[in-house]
N, C-alpha and C positions, 0 to 999 in steps of 0.2 A: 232493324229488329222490331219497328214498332210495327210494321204489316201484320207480326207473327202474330200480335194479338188481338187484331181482327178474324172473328171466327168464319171460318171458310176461305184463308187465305189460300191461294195457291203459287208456288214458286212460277208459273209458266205464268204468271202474269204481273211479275215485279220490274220493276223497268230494266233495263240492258247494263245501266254498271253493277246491279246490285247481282243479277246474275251471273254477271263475270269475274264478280268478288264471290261467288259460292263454288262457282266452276273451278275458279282458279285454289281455292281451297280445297275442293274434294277431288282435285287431277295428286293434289300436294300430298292428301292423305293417301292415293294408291300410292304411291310412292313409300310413304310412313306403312301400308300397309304390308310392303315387300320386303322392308326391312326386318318388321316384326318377325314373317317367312324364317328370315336369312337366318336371323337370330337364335332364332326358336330351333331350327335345326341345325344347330352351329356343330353341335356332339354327334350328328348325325339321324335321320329320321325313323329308327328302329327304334321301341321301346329299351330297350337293354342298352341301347346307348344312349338314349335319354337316363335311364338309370343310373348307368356308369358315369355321366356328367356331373347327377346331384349326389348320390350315395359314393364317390371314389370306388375304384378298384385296383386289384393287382396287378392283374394282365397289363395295363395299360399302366400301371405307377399315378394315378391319378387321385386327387387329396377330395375326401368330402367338402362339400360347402358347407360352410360355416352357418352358423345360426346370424352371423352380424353381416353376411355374404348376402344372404336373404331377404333380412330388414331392408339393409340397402337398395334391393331390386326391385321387392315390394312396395316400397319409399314412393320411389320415380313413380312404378305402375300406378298404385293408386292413386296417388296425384295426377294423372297422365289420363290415363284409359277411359276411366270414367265419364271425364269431360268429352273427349273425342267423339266418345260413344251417344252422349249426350245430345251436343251439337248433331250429329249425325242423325238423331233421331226426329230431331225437332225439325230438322229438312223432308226428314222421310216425309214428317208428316203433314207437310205441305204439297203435298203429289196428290194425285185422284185416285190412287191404288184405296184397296180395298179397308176398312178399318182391321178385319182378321189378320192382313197380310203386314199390315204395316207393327199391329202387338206382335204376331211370331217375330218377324226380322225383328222387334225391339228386344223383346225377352230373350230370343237364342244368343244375339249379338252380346248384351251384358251377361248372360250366362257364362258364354265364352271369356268375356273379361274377366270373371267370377275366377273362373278356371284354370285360367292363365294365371292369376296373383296366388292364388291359393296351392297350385297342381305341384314349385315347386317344392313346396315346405311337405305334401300329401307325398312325395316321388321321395325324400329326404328321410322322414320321421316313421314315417309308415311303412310303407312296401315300396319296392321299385315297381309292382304291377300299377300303382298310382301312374305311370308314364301315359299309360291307353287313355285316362283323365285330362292330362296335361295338353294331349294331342288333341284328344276332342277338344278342350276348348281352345288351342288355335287355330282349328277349322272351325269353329263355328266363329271366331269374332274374324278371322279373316275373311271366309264366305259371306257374311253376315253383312261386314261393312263396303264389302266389294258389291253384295246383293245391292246394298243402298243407296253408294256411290252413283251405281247404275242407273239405277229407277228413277235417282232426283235428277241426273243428267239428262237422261230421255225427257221425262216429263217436264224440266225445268224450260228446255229448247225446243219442244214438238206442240203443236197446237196452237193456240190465240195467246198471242203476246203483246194484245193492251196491256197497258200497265192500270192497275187501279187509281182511283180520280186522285188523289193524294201523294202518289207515288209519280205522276205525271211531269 
């Protein structure tokens, strides 16, 4: 961690275990990030049945989520998401990608986090049209962190892989 705060660090030039402690972390987060997927569309990937999940219905005999259903989900997420997102970013931004490209994937990516902790109390209290919300923000922090994933992977492993004099 202390590389990070030398300015102009770059991941493709940290030495070989610290890379394959980054790599083997963010192979860990596609992983977390499929589950998220799984989850997210557990009631199925139509707004109405994201609806139907958090508002209950008839059709289906299925019970609203509770207000203390929510806290609890919210709980984990917020404690959770943030950081992932965080750590995540602070890899982005050890790449040679562009400063534009690395704030959009920042800001979309927690946007989506944004959206995901908030989208189901928005789907619950408000409307069930809130669902279109909910969805956007699990494609964008899915997209978002799989965008990132990627970029620190390529860049981490392609090019000149001196390690910095300290890092040696």
């Amino acid at each position: 961690m202390q590389a990070f705060s030398r300015r102009g660090f770059q991941l493709r030039r940290a030495s070989l275990e610290t890379r394959i402690a980054y790599t083997s972390f963010l192979l860990l987060m596609v992983l977390g990030i499929a589950t998220l997927l799984a989850l997210a569309f557990r009631a199925g990937p139509s707004p109405s049945a994201i609806a139907t999940y958090y508002r209950g219905g008839t059709d289906e005999l299925s019970f609203p989520k509770t207000f203390w259903q929510l806290v609890e989900v919210s709980h984990f997420h917020l404690f959770t998401i943030p950081v992932v997102v965080l750590i995540l970013s602070h890899l982005l931004y050890a790449t040679p990608i562009s400063i534009r490209a690395r704030v959009l994937l920042t800001v979309s990516t927690f946007l989506g986090a944004f959206l995901d902790v908030t989208g189901p109390w928005a789907v619950r209290y408000l409307s069930g049209a809130m669902a279109y919300l909910l969805i956007l923000g699990w494609c964008l922090l899915a997209f978002g962190g799989l965008a990132i994933i990627g970029i620190t992977i390529v860049s981490m492993w392609s090019g000149d892989h001196k390690p910095e004099k300290d890092e040696a």
